[in-house]
N, CA, C and O atoms as a MOPAC input file, in Angstrom:
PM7 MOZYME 1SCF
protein

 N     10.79600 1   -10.95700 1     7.85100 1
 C     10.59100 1    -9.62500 1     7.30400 1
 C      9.28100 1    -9.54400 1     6.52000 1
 O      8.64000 1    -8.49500 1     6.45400 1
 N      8.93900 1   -10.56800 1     5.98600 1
 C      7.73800 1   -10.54900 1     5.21600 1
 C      6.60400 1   -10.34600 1     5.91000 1
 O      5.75200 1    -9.55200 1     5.51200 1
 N      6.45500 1   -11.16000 1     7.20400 1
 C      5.10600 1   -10.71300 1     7.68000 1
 C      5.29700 1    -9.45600 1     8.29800 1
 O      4.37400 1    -8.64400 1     8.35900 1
 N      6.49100 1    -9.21800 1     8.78900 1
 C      6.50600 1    -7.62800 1     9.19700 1
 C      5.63000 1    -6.61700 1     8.31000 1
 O      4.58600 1    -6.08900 1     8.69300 1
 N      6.30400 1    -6.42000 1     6.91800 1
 C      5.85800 1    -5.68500 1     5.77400 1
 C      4.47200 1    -5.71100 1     5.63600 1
 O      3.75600 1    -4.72800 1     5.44500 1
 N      3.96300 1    -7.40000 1     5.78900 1
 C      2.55400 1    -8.01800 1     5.55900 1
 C      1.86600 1    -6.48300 1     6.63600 1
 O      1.26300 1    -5.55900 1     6.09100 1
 N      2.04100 1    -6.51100 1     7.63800 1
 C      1.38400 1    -6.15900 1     8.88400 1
 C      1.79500 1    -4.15600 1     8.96500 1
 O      1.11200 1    -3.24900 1     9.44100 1
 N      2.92000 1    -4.12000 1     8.40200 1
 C      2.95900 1    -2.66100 1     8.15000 1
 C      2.20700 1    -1.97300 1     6.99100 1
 O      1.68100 1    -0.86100 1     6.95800 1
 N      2.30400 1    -2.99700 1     5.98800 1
 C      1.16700 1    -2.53500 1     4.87700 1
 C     -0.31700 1    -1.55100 1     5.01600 1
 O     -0.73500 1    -0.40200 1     4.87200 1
 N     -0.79500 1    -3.14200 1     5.46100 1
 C     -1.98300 1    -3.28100 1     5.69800 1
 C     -2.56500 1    -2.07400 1     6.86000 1
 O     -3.68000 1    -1.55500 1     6.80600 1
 N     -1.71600 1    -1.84600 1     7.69300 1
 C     -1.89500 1    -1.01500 1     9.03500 1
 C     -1.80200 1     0.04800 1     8.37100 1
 O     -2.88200 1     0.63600 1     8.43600 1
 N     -0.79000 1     0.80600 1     7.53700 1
 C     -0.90800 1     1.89500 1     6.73900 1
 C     -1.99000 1     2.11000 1     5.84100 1
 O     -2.43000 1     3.22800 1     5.57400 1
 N     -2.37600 1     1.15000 1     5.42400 1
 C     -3.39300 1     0.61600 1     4.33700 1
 C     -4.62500 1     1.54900 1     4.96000 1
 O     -5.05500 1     2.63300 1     4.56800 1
 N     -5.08900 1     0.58300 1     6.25000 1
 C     -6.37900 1     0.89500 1     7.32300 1
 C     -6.28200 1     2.13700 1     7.68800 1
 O     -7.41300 1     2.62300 1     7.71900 1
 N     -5.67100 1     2.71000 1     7.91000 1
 C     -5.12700 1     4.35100 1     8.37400 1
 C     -5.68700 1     5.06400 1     7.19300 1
 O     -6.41300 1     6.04400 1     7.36000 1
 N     -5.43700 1     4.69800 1     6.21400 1
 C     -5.16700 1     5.80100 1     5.13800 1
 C     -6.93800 1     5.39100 1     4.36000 1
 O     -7.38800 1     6.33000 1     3.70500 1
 N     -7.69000 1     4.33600 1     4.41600 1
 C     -8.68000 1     3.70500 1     3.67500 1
 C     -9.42700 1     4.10600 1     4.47200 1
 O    -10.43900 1     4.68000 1     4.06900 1
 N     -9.19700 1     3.94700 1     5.88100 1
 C    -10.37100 1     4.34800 1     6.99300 1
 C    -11.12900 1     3.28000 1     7.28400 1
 O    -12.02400 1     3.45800 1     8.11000 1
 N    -10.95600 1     1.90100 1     6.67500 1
 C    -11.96300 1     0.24500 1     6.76200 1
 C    -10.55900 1    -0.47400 1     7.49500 1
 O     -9.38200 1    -0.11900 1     7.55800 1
 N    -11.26700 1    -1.58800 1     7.97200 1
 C    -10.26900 1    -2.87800 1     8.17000 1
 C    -10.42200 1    -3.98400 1     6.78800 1
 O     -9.72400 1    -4.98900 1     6.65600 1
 N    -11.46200 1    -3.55600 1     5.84900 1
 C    -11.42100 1    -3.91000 1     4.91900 1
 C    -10.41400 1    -4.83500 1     4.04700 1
 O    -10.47300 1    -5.99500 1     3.63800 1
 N     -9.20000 1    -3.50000 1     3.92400 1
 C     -7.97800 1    -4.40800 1     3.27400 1
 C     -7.36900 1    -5.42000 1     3.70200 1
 O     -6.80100 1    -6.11900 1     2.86200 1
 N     -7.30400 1    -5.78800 1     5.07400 1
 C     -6.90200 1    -6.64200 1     6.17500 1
 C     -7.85900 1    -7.68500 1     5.56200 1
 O     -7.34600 1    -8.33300 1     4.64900 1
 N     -9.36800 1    -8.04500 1     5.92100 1
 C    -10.21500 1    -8.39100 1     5.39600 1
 C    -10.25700 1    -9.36700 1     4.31300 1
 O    -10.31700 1   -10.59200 1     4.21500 1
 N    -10.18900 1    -8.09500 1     3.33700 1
 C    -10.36600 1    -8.41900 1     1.35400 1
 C     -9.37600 1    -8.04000 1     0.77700 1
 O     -9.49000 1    -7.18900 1    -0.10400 1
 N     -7.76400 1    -8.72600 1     1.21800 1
 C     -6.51500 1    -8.43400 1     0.44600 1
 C     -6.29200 1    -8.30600 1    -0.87700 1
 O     -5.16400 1    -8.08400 1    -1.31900 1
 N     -7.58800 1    -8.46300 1    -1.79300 1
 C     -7.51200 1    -8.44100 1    -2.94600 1
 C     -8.36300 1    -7.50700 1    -3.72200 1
 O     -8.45600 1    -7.47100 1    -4.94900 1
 N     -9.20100 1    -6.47800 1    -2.53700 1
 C    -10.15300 1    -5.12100 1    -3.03100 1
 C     -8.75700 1    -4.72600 1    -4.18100 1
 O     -7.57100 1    -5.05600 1    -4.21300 1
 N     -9.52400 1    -3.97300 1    -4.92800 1
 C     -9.43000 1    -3.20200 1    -5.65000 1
 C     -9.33300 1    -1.61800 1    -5.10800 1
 O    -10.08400 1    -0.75100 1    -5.55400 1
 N     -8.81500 1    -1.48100 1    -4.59100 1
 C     -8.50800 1     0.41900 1    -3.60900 1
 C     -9.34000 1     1.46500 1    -4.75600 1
 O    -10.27100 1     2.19900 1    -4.42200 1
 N     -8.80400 1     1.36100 1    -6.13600 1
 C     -9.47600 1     2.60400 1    -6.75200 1
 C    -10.86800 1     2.09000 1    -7.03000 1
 O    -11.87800 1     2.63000 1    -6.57700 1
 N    -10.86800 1     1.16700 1    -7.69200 1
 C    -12.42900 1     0.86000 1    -7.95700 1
 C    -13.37500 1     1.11300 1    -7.19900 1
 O    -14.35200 1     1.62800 1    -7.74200 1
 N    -13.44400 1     0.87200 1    -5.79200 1
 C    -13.80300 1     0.32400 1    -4.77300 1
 C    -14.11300 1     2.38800 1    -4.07000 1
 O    -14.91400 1     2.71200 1    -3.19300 1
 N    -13.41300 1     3.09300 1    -4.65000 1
 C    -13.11000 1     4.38900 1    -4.25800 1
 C    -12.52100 1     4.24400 1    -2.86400 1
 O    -13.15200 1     4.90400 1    -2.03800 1
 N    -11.60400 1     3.64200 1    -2.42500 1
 C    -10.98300 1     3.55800 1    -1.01500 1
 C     -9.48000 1     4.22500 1    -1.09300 1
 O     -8.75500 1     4.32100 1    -0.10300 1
 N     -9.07600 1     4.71600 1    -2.54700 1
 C     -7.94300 1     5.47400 1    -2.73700 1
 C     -8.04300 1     6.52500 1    -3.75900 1
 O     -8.81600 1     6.30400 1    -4.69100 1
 N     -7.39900 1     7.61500 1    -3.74200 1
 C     -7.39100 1     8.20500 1    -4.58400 1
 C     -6.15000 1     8.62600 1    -4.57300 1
 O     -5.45000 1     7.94600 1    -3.82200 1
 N     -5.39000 1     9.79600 1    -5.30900 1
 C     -4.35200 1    10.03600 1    -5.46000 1
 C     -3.86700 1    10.95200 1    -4.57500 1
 O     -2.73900 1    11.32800 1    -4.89200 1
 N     -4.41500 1    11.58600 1    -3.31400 1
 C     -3.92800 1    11.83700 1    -2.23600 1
 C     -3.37000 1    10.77400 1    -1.15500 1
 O     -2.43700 1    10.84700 1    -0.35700 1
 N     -4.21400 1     9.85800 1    -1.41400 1
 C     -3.99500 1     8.63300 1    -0.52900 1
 C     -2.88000 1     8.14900 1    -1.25000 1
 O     -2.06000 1     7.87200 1    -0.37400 1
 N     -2.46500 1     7.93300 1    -2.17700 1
 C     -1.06900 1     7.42900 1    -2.91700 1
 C     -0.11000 1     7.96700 1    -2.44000 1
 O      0.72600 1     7.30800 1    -1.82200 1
 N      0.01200 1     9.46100 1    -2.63300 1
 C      1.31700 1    10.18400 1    -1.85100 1
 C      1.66600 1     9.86400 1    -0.76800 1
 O      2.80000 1     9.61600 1    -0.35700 1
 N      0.13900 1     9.84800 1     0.04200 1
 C      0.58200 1     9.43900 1     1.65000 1
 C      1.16000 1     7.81800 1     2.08200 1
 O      1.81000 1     7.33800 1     3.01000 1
 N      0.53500 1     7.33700 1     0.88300 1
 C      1.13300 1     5.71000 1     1.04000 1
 C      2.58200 1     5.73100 1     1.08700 1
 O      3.30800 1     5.25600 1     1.96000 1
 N      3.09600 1     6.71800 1    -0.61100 1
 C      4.40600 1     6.41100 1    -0.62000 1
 C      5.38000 1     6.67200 1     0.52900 1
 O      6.41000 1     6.06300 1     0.81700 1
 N      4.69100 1     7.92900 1     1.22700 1
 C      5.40000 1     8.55400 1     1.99300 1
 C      5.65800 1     7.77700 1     3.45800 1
 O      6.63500 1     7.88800 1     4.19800 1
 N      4.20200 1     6.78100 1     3.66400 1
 C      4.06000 1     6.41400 1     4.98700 1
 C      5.42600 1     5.02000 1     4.50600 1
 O      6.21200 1     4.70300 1     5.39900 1
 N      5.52900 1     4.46300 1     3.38000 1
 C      6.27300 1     3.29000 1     2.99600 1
 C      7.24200 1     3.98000 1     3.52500 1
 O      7.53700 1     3.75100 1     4.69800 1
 N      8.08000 1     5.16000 1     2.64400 1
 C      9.49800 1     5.41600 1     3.11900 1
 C     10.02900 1     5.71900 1     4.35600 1
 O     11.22600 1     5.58200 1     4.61000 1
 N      9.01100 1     6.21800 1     5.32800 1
 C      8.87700 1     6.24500 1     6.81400 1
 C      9.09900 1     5.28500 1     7.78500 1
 O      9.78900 1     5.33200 1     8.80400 1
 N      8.33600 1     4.31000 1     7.26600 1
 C      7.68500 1     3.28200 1     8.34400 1
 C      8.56300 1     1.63800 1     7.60200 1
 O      9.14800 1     0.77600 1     8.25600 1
 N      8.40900 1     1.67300 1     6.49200 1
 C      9.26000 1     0.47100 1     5.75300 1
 C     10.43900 1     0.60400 1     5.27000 1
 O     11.20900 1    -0.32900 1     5.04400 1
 N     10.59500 1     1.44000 1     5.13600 1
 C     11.97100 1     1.68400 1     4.51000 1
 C     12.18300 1     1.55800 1     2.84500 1
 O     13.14600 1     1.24300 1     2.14600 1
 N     10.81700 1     1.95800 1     2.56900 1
 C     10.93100 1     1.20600 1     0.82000 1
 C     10.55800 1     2.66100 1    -0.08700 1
 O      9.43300 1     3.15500 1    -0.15700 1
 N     11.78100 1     3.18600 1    -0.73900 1
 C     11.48900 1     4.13000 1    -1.63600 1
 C     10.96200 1     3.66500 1    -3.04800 1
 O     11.38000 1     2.75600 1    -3.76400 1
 N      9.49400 1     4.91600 1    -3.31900 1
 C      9.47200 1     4.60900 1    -4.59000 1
 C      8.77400 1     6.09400 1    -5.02300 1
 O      8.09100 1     6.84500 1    -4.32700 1
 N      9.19500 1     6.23100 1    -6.40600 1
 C      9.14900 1     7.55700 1    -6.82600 1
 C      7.93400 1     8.05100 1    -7.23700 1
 O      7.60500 1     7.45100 1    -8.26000 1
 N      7.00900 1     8.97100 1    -6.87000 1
 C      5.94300 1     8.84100 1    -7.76900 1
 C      5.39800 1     9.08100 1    -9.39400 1
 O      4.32500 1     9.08200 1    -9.99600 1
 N      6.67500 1     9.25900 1    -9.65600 1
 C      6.16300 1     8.78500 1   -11.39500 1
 C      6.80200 1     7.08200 1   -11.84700 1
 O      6.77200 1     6.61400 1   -12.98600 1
 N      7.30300 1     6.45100 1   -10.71400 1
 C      7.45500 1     4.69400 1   -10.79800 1
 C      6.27400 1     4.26400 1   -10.34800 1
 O      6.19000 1     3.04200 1   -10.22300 1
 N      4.98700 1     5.13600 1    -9.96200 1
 C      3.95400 1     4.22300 1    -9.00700 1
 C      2.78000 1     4.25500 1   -10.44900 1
 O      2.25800 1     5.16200 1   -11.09600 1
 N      2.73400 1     2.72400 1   -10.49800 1
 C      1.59900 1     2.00100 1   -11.24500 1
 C      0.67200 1     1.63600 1   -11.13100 1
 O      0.55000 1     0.41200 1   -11.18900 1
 N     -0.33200 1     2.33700 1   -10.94000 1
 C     -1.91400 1     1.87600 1   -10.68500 1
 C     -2.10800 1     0.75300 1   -10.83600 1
 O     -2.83000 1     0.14400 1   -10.04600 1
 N     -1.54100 1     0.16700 1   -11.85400 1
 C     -2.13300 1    -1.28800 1   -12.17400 1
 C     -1.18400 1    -2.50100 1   -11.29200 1
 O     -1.34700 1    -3.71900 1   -11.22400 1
 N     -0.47800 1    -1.89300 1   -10.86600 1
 C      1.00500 1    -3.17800 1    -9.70900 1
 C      0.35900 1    -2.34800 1    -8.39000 1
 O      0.56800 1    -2.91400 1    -7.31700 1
 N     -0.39700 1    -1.08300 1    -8.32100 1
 C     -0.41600 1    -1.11200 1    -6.62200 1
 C     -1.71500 1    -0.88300 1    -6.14000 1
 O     -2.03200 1    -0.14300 1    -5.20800 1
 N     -2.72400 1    -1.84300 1    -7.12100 1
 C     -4.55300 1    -1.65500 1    -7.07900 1
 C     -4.65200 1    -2.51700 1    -5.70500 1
 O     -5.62400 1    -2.12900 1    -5.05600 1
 N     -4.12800 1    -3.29500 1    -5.22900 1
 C     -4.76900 1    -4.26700 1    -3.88400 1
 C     -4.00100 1    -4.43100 1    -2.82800 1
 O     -2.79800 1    -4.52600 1    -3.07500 1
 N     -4.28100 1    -4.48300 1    -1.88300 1
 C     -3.19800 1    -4.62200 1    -0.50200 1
 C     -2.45300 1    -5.52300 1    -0.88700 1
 O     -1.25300 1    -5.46400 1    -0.61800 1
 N     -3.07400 1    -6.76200 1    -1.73900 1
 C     -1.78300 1    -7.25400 1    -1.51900 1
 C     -0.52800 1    -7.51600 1    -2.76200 1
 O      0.37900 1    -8.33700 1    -2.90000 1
 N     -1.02300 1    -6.37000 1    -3.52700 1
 C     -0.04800 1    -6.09000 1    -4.70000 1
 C      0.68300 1    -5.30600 1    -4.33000 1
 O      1.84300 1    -5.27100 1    -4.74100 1
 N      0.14200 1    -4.35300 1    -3.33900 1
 C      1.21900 1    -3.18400 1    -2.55200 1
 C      2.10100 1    -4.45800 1    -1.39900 1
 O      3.26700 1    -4.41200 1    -1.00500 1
 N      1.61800 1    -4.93300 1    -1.26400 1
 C      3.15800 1    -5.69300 1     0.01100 1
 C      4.02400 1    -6.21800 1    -1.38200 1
 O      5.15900 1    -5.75500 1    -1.49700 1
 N      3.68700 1    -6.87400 1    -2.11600 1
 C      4.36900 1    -7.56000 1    -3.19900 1
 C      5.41300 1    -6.53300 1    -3.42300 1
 O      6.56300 1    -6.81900 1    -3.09000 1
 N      5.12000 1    -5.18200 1    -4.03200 1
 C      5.74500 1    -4.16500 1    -4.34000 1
 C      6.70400 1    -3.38500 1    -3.60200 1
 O      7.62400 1    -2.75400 1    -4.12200 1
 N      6.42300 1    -3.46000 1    -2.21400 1
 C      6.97600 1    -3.05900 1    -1.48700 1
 C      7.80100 1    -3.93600 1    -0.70000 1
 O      8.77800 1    -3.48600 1    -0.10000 1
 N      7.49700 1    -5.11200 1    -0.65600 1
 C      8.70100 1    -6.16400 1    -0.70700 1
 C      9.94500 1    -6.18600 1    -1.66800 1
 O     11.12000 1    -6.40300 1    -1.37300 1
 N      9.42600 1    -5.92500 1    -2.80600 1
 C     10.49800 1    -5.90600 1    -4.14900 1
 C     11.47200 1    -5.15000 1    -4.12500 1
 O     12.55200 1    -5.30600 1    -4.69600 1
 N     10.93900 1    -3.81800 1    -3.09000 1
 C     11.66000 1    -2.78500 1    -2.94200 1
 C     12.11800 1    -2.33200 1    -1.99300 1
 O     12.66800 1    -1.23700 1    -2.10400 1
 N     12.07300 1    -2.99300 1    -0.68800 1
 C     12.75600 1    -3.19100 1     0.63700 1
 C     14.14900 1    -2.99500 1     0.27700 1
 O     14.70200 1    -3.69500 1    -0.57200 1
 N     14.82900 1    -1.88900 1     1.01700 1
 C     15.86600 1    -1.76100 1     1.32000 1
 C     16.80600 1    -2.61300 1     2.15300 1
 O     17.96000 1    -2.23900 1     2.35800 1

């Protein structure tokens, strides 16, 4: 299940960033980097509950737990249904 998530992430990730980047540099920084903003968040959460099965609310979403691809699989592992 993990590399599943690994590979759904990231694919949502690239979709939504528009780079293969995150695939890449699992440890960019999305806002810094300006590769997210808070439209791209909604669509994350939304593409998670879609595609992963992992609800999360958007006043539970923490900039600082979901800054890098691979803090978002972490997170969204945690929260796999």
């Amino acid at each position: 299940m993990e590399q599943k998530m690994n590979d759904l992430v990231l694919t949502i990730l690239e979709e939504l960033t528009g780079t293969d980047e995150v695939r890449s540099n699992p440890d960019i920084n999305l806002f810094e980097e300006s590769l997210m903003d808070s439209l791209n968040v909604v669509e994350l959460l939304v593409e998670l509950e879609e595609q992963c099965d992992v609800n999360v609310a958007p006043s539970d979403f923490d900039k600082a737990k979901w800054s890098t691809p691979n803090m978002i699989i972490e997170q969204a592992l945690e929260r796999a249904a």
